[in-house]
C-alpha positions in Angstrom: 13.8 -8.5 56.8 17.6 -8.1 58.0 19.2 -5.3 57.0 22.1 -7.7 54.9 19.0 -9.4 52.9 18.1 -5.4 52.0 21.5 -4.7 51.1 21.4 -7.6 49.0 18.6 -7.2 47.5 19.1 -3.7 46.6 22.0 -4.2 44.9 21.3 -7.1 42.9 21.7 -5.3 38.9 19.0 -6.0 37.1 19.4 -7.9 33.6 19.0 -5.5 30.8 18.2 -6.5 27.3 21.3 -5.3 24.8 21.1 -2.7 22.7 21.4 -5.1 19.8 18.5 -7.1 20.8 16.3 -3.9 22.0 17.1 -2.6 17.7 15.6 -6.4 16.8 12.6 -5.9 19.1 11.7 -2.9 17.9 12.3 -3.4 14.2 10.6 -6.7 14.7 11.4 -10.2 13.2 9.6 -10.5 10.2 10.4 -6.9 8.7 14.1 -8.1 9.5 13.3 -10.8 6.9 12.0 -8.6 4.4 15.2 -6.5 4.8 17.1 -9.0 4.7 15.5 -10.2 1.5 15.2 -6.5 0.2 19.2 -6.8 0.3 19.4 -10.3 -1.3 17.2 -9.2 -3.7 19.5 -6.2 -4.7 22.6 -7.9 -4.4 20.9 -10.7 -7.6 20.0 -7.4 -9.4 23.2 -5.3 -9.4 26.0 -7.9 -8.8 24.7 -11.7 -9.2 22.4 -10.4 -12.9 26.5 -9.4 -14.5 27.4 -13.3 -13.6 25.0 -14.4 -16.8 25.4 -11.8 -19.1 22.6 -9.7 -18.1 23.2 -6.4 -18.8 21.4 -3.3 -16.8 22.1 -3.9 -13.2 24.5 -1.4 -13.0 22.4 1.3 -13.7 20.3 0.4 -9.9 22.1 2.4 -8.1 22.0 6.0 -9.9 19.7 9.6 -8.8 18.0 8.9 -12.4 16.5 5.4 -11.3 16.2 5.5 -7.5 14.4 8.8 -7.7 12.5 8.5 -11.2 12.2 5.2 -11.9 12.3 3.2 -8.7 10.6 6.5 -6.5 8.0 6.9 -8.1 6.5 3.2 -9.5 6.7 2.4 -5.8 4.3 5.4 -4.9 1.0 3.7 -7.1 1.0 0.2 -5.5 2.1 1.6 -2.3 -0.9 3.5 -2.1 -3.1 1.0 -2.5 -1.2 -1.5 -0.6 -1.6 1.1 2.8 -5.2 1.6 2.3 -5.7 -3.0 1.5 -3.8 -3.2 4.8 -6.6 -1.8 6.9 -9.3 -3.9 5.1 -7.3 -7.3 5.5 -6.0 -6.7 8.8 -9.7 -6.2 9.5 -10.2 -9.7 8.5 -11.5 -8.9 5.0 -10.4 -8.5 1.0 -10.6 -5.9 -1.5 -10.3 -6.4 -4.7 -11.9 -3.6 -6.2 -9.4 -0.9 -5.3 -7.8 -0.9 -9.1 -11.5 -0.1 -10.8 -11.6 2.4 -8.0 -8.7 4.2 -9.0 -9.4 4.1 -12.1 -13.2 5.5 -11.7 -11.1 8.1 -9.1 -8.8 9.3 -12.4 -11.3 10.0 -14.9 -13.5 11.8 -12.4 -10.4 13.9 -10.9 -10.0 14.8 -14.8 -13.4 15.2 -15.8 -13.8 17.9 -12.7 -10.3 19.5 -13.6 -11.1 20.1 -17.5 -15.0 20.1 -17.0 -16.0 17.5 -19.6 -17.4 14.1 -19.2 -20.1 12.8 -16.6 -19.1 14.7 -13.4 -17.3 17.5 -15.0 -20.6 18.6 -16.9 -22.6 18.9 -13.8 -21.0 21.8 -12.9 -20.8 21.2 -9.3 -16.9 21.8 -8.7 -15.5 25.1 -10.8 -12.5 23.7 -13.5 -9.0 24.2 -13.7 -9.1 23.8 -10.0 -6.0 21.3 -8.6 -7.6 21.1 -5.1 -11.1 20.3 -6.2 -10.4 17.5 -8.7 -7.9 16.0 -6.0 -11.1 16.0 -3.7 -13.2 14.8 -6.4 -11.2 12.1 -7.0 -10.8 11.2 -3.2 -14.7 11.4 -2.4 -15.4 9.2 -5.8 -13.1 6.4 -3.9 -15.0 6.7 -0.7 -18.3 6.5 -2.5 -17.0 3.4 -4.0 -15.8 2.4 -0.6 -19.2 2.9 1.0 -21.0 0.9 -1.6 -18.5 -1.7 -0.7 -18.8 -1.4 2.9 -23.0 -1.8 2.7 -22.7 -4.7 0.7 -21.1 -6.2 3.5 -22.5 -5.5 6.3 -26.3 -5.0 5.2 -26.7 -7.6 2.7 -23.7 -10.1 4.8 -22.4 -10.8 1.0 -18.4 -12.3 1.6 -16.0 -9.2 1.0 -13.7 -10.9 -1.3 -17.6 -12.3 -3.4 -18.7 -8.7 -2.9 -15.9 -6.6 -4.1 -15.0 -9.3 -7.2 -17.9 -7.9 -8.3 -18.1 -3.8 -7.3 -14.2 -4.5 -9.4 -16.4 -5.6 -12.6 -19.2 -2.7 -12.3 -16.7 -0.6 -10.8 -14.4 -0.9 -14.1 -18.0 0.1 -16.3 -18.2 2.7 -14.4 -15.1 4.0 -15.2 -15.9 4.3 -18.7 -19.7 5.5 -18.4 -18.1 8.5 -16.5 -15.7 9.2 -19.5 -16.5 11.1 -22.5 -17.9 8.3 -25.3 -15.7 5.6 -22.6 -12.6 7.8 -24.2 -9.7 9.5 -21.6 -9.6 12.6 -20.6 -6.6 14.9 -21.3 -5.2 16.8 -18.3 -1.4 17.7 -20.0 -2.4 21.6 -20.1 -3.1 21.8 -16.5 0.7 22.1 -15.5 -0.2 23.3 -11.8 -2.2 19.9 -11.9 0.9 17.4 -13.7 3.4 18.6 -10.9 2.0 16.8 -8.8 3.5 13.8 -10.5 6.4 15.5 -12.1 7.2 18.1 -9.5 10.1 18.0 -7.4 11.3 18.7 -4.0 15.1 19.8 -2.9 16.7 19.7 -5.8 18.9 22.3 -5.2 20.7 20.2 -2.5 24.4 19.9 -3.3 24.5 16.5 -3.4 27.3 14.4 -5.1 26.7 12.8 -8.5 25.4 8.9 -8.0 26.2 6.4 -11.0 26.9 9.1 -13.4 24.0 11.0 -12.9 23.0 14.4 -11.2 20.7 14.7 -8.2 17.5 15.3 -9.8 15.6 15.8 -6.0 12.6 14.5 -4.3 9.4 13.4 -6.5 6.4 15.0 -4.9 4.8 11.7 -5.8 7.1 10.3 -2.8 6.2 12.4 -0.9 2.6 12.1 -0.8 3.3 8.3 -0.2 5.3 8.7 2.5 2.9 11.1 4.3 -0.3 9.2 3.6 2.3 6.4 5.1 3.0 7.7 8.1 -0.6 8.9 9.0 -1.6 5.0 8.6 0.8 4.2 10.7 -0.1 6.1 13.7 -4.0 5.7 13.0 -3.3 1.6 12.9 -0.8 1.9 16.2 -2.0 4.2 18.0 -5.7 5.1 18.2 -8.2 3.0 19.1 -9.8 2.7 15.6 -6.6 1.1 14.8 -6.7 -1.7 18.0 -10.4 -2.1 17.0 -9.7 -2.9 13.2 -6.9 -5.5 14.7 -9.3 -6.4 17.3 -11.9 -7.7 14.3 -9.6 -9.3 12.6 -8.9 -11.8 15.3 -11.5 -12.2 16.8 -14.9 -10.8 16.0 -16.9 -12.5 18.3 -14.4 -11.0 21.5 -14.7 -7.3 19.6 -18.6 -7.8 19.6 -18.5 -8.6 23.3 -16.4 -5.5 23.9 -18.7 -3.1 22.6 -17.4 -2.6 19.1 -19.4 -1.9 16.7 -18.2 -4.1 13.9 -20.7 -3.0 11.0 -19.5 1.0 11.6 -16.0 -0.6 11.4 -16.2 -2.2 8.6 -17.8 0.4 6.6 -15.3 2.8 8.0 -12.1 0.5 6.8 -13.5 0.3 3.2 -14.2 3.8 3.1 -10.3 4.5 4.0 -9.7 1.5 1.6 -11.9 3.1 -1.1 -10.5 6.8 -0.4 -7.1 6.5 -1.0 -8.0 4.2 -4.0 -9.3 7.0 -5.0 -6.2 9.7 -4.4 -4.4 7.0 -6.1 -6.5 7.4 -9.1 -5.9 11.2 -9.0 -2.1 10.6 -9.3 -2.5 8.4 -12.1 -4.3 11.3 -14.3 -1.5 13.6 -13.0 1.5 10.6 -13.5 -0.2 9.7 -17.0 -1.9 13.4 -18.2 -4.9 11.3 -18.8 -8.3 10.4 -17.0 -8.0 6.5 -18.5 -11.0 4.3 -17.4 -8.2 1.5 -17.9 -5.5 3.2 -15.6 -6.4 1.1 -12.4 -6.6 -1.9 -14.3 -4.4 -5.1 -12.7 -2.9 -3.1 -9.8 -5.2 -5.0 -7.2 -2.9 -8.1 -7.6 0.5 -5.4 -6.7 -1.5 -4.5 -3.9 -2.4 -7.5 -2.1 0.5 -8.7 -3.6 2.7 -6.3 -0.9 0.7 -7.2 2.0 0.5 -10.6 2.5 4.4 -10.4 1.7 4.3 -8.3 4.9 2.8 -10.8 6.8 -0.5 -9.8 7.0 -3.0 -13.1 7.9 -5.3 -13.9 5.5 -8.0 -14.4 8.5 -7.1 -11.0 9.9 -6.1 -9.4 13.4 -2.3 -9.5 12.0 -0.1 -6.9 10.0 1.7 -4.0 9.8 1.6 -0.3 7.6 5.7 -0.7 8.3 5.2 -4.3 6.8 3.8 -3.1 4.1 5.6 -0.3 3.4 8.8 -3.0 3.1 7.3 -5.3 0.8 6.0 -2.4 -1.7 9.4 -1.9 -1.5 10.2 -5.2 -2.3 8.1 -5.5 -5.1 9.2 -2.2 -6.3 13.0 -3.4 -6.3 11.2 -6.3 -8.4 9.7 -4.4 -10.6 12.9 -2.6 -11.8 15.3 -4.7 -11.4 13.6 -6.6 -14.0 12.6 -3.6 -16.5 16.9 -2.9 -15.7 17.7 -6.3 -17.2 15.6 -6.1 -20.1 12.7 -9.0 -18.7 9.7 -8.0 -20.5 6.2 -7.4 -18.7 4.7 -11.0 -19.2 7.9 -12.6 -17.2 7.6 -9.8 -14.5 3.5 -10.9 -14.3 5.1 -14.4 -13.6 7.1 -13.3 -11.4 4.6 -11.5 -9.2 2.3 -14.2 -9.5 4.6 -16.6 -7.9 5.5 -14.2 -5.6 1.8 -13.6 -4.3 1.3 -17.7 -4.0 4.7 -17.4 -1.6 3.9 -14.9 0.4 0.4 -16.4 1.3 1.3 -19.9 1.6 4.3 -18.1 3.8 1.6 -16.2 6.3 -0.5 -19.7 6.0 2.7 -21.1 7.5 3.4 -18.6 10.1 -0.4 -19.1 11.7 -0.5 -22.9 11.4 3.0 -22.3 13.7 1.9 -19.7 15.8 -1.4 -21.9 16.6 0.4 -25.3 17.1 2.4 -23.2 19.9 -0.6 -21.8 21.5 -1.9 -25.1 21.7 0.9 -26.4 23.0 1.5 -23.6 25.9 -2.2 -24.3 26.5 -1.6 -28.2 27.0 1.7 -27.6 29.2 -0.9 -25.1 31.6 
């Protein structure tokens, strides 16, 4: 090669992606569109909602409602929304996690005062905030585990098999209870704080729509860290790229020398386990072990991530996803309760939202197919 051809080819730049489109990459299309509708959906809420009379919408935008209200109604269904990300990204359903948090609650309370089923045993010492959070926890991943052989060993469909462990599940709740009755937990203050402590509130931060800073909710905060840990388990080990590896295609992930029973059991164990820490925060948010407290927040959950794009045949979706759409509901949520919409229309509302978000992710594979197909046809 002659020494001008080097010269030119040496100092030919090479095209670089702009910073803009390096932010878009890296944020990702779809959670762009759940931004973008996050701040749609605000905008109806605060400005769009005065347009018709509605009162309320001012309020969205004050410490009292982002940090009490909004904060910490996010933190239940977000929860549960993390751990159902696992199990349908894996290719699989479960609709039991709301009977699992509720069977989680009573037994984190039954440990805690020492009455009921668990609590009379013995086996964890009472008044003791670390071992009724871990008896709630290891009551989800039993619940998980049950959930987990029922698929694998007796090959029953998840969604067939956990529609019913979310009817015994629920009976199970209230066998562990006292005469089915809840369980008070409001004179274990060391136990409440975790759902009415607070972080930083000292900060010297300005007053937001007429209120004072009222700090972090320690119920946040245990979101955001049980978030975080998802995320990296989902991106960057190798259970994660084996869970995404199941859900798109099994028969490859066989072939590869995955063991797909041990996975699956594993996901609804994670499922069932923070189902179950879910539960705990419940007793704490509510001061009650209820055998009802779980009840209906399985629809809020799956709700969230098939709005994050999650397939319903697997092998696609995100923990950051997910994240955005609890958010999205959560905006929902309150906006609504701000502007005086009672509980019946919000059901609506999240009902309709559920039937969009799927037919939405049906949408996005039937596209994402039709241009494999056609790459394939073109090679």
């Amino acid at each position: 090669m002659s020494n001008e051809a080097l010269t030119t080819q040496t100092t030919t730049p090479v095209k670089r992606d702009g910073t803009f489109k390096r932010v878009i990459n890296a944020i990702g299309t779809d959670n762009l569109t759940l931004i973008f509708a996050l701040v749609i959906l605000i905008f109806l809420v605060t400005v769009v909602s005065g347009w018709f009379g509605l009162t309320g919408g001012d309020k969205f935008f004050s410490w009292q409602n982002l940090m009490n209200s909004l904060a910490q109604s996010i933190v239940i269904v977000g929860l549960l929304a993390v751990g159902q990300t696992v199990v349908i990204v894996g290719g699989a359903l479960d609709i039991s996690v709301g009977s699992v948090a509720s069977m989680g609650s009573v037994v984190a309370a039954s440990v805690l005062v020492g009455v009921g089923t668990v609590g009379a045993l013995g086996i964890f010492p009472t008044s003791n905030v670390f071992f009724a959070v871990l008896a709630g926890i290891l009551t989800g991943s039993v619940a998980g585990l049950i959930n987990g052989f029922i698929v694998t060993k007796l090959r029953v469909n998840a969604t067939i098999a956990t529609l019913g462990t979310l009817a015994a599940f629920a009976g199970f709740a209230f066998l562990l209870a006292p005469d089915g009755k809840p369980i008070g937990v409001v004179t274990q203050p060391a136990f409440t704080w975790l759902a009415q402590g607070r972080f930083l509130t000292n900060l010297p931060i300005p007053d937001l729509g007429g209120t004072k800073w009222v700090g972090i909710p320690v119920l946040t905060v245990i979101f955001l860290i049980v978030t975080i840990l998802f995320h990296v388990l989902m991106r960057y080990t190798t259970f994660g790229r084996s869970i995404y590896a199941l859900g798109g295609n099994p028969t490859a992930a066989r072939l590869a020398g995955i063991n797909l029973d041990r996975l699956r059991i594993i996901m609804f164990v994670l499922s069932g386990s923070v189902a179950g820490l879910t539960g705990v925060l419940l007793t704490s948010r509510t001061t009650s072990g209820n055998p009802v407290n779980g009840t209906g927040l399985e629809l809020q959950a799956i709700t969230a991530v098939f709005l994050g794009g999650a397939a319903t045949s697997g092998g696609k979706g995100t923990i950051f996803a997910t994240f955005l759409a609890v958010l999205l509901v959560g905006v929902l949520n309150n906006g609504m309760n701000l502007l005086g919409f009672n509980t019946f229309v919000q059901k609506v509302a999240l009902g309709f939202l559920l039937v969009a978000a799927v037919a939405l992710s049906q949408l996005r594979q039937a596209r994402a197919e039709k241009a494999r197909t056609s790459t394939a046809a073109k090679s």
